[in-house]
N, C-alpha and C positions, 0 to 999 in steps of 0.2 A: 535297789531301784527306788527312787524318790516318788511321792504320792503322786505329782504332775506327772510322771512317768508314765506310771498307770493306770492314769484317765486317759492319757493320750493312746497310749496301746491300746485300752477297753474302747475306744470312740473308733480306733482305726476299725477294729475285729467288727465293731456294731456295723460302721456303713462297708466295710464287707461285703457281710450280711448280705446288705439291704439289695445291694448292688447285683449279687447274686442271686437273689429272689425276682426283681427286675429283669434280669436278666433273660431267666427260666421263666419267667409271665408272658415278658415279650416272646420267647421263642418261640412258646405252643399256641400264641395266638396267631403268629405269623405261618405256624407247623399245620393248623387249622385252616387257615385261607387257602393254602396251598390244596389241602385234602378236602374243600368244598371245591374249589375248583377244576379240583380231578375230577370228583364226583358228577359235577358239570356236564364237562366232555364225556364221561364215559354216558352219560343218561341222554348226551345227544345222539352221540351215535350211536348206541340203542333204538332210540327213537327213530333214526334215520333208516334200521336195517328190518325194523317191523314195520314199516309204511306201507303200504299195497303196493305192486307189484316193484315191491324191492328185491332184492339179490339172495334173499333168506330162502334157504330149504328147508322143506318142512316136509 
């Protein structure tokens, strides 16, 4: 394997890498909107079931 070879190979493996790191950044930031977003709904409807004379038994 000629030395232009194996810059090319090493440059491929590097933005790999990169790509794949990018990749998994984006996920958990997009995996985190998703779970404020749950978190959202569920703390409204909470809020809608402790209201006075809501549907809650107590």
């Amino acid at each position: 394997m000629t030395e232009n070879e194996i810059r090319w190979l090493a440059l491929g493996f590097t933005l790999g890498l990169y790509v794949m790191l990018a990749a998994q950044i984006l996920g958990g930031m997009l995996d985190d909107r998703r779970d404020r977003k749950a978190l959202r709904a569920a703390e409204t409807r909470y809020a809608l079931v402790r209201t006075p004379g809501g549907d809650q038994h107590e």
